[in-house]
N, C-alpha and C positions, 0 to 999 in steps of 0.2 A: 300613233304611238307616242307616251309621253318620253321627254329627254330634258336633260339637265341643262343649266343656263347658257351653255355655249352652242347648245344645237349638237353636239358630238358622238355623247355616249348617252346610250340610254340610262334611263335612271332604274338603278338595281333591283333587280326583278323581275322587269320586264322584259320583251321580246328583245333579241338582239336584233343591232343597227343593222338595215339592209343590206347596208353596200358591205359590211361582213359577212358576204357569204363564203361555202365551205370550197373547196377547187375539188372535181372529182365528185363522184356519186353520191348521195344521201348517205348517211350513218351515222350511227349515235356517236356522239360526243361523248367519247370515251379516250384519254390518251392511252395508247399502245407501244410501251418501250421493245424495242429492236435488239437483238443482240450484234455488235461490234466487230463485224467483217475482218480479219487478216487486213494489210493495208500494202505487202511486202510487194506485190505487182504494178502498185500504183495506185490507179483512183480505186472505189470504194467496192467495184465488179473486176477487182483484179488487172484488169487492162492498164496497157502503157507498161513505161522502162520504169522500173523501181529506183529507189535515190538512195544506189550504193548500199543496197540490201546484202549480194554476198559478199562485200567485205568488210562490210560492219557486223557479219553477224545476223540472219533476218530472225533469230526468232530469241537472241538472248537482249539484253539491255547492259547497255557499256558503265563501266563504272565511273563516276560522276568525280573529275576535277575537286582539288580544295575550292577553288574560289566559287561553285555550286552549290557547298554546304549549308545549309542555314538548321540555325535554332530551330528546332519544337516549339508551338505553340504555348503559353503560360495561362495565369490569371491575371485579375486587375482587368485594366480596360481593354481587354481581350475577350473574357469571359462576359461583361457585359454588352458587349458588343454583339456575340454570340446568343445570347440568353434574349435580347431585344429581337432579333431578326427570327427567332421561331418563335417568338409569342406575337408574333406579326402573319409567320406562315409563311417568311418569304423568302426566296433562293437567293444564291449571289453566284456570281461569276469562278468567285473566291474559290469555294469548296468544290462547286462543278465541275470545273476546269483546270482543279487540281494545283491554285498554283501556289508556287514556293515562299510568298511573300505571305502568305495567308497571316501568319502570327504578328508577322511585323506590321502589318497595314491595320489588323484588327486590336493591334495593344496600341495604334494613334488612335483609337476609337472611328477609322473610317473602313468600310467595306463596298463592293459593289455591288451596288441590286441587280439581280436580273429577274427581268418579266416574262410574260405570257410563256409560262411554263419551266418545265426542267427537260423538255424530251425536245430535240433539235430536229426539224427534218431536211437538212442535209450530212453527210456522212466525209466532212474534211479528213485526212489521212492524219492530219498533226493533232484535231482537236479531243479534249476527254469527256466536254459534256457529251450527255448519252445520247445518241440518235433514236427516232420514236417518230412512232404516229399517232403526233395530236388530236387526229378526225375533229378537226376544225372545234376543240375547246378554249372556252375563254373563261378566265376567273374575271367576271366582271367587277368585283369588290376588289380586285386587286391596286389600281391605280388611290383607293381612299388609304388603305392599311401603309401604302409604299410613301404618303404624301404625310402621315403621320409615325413610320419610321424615322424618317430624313428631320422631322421636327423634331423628336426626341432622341436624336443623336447630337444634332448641335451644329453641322458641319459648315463652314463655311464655302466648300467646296462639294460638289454630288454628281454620282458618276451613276446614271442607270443604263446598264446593256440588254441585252436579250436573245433568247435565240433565236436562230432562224423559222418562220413561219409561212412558207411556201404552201400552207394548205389553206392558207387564209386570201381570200382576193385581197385584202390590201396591205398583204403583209404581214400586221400587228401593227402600222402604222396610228390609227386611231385609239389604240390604246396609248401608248408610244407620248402620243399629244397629251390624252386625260391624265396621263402621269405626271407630264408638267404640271400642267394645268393643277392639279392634285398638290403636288409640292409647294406651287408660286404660292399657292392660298396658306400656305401654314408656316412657309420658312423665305427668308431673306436670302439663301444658299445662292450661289451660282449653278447650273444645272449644265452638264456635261452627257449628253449619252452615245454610246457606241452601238451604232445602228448595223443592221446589214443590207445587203443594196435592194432590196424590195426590188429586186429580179429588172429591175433598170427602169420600174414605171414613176416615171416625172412627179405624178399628181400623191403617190404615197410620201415620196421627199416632201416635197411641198407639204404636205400637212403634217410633217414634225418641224418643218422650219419654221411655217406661222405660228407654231406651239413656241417659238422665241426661247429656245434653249441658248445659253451664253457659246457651248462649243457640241461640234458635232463631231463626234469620231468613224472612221469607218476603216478598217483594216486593210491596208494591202497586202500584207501578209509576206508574200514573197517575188522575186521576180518571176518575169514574163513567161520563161519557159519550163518553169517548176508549175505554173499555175493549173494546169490540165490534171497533174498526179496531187499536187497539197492542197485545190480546192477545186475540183471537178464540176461542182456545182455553181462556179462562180464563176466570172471572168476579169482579165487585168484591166482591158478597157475599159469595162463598165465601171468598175470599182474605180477608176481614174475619173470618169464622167461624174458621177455619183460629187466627187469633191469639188469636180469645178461648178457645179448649180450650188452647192452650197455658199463655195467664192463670188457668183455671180448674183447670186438672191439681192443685194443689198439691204441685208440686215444684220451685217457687222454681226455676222456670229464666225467666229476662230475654229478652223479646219486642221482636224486632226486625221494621224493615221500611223499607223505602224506595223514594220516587216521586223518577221525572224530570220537571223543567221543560222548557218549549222544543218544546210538542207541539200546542199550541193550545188549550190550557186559560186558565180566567180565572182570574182574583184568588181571585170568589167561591166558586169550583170547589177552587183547591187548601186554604183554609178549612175548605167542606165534608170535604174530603178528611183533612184534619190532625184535625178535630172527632171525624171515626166513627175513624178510629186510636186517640186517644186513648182513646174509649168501649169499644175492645176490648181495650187489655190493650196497646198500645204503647208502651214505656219506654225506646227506643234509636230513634232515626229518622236516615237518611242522606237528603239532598237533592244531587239533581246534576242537569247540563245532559245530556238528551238528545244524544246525537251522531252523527250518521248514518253508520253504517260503510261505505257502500257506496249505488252508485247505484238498488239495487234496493231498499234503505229505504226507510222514511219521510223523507218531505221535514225539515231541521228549521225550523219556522214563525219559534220568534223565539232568538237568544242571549241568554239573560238576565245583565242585569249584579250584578259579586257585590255590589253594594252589594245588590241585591233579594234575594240568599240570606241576604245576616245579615238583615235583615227578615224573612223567613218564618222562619230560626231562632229569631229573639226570638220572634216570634210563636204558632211549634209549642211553644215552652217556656211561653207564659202560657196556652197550653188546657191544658197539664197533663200531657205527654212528657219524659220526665226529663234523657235529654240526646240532643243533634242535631250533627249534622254536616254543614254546610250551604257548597255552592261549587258553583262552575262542574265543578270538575274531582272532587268529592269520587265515591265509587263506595261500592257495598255494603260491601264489604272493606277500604275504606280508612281506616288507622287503627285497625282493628273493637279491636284491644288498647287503644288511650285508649280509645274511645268506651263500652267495657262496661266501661272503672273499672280492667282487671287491670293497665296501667302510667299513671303519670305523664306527662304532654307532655314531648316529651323523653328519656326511661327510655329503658332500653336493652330492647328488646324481646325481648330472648334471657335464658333461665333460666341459674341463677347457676351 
């Protein structure tokens, strides 16, 4: 089978790479979106204690705080921003997942890509991309279009995430790389991506690290004992291990990661929580408020006030987290250019 100069991906058109095979029986390569389970019992089959479902309410949605508000989306560098990423084809984290910075992140002219696909198959209680089954599809043109995005944005900073692909034997890991790879070749950018734990297998990490991304994000999301009902599919440890092979690689690439408030967790819990990040290898942390996309979420238990995210910021910075990003409204990707150092508060987030 021919393959492109790194040995990686096949070269477009051809058969897909072996070691990408489908998990589960033969079927056409067809994605199949899923309708969005209830979430009010727990994980995604209803099971487990729900997070403060009958006093918040499980089936209305709480009215949202002033300091939650934001602007509507505008024009200007917004609307190109927007108008570049569908004449490319390609998703972003941004409108999938519903989130509230959307306007402000795309009028700095920066968004986040997300890959191999728009259908998730895992079914988190808190998240709005949609859950689906992929039956092991791959846009193989997708890593050239996403490498030629990123160059006609400008960015000095690049944040690519993705969804969960548990139908794929490695993940989406191999894509994951050619997307690097795909970007190094056309842009000077620093390259950030927010991975999911590829189910704890060693060798999937491994081939996005020798893909020599600047930083690696991977979400804890939330403490230890929320982890069962707000990602069923995931675990706390693993997702702790997952950061320290990144710390241990020795390739000086900057470990990131970020938990939401606002889920029923304590004081002494997000503590815990900050303590074993720190002990793996965490030197970038985002902090934000949980927000319930949808009636079929999770409930959110409490809004927390920002005066309590600069507290847990000072705080995540005296365990020894090198820097944080801590709000109501802050997201993984918000900011991610201050927050790993490549511009200044303020800087113009686009290369010269």
């Amino acid at each position: 089978m021919e393959r492109d100069a790194e040995g990686d991906l096949p070269v477009l058109g051809q058969a897909p790479h072996p070691e990408i095979r489908v998990i589960g029986s033969p079927r056409a390569a067809v994605p199949q979106r899923l309708p969005v389970a209830p979430r009010f019992g727990g994980c995604a089959s209803g099971a487990g204690v729900g997070l403060g479902a009958a006093a918040s309410g499980a089936g209305s949605v709480r009215r949202l705080p002033e300091w939650l508000k934001v602007k509507l989306p505008g024009s200007g560098e917004y609307a190109e921003t927007r108008a570049l990423l569908k004449r490319q084809n390609l998703h972003t984290v941004c409108e999938e997942a519903h989130c509230p910075n959307l306007g402000h992140c795309w009028s700095r002219g920066t968004a986040t890509i997300m890959i191999l696909g728009a259908l998730c198959t895992r079914r988190c209680g808190f998240c709005a991309v949609p859950p689906g089954k992929p039956n092991g599809w791959i846009d193989w043109d997708e890593p050239r279009r996403t490498g030629e995005a990123v160059a006609a944005m400008g960015l000095r900073h690049t944040v690519i995430t993705s969804v969960a692909r548990d139908d794929l034997a490695d993940g989406g890991s191999t894509i994951f790389a050619a997307v690097i790879r795909e970007i190094r070749r056309r842009s000077a950018t620093v390259i950030e991506v927010l991975i999911p734990d590829f189910r704890g297998r060693a060798e999937d990490l491994a081939r996005v690290i020798s893909a020599g991304p600047e930083v690696i994000n991977h979400n804890l999301e939330t403490v230890e004992r929320l982890h069962p009902v707000v990602r069923p599919s995931a675990r706390y440890h693993r997702s702790l291990e997952l950061l320290r092979r990144v710390r241990d690689s020795g390739r000086g690439i900057k470990v990131k990661s970020g938990i939401m408030l606002g889920l029923g967790e304590t004081d002494d819990e997000v503590t815990k929580t900050l303590e074993d990040l720190a002990a793996h290898g965490c030197e970038l942390l985002t902090i934000g408020q949980y927000l319930r996309p949808s009636p079929n979420h999770l409930p959110v238990v409490e809004y927390v006030h920002p005066d309590k995210f600069r507290e847990w910021a000072t705080r995540a910075e005296a365990i020894g987290i090198g820097s944080v990003a801590s709000g109501p409204l802050v997201r993984s990707s918000f900011h991610a250019d201050e927050l790993a150092g490549t511009v200044r508060p303020g800087e113009s987030s686009k290369l010269a």
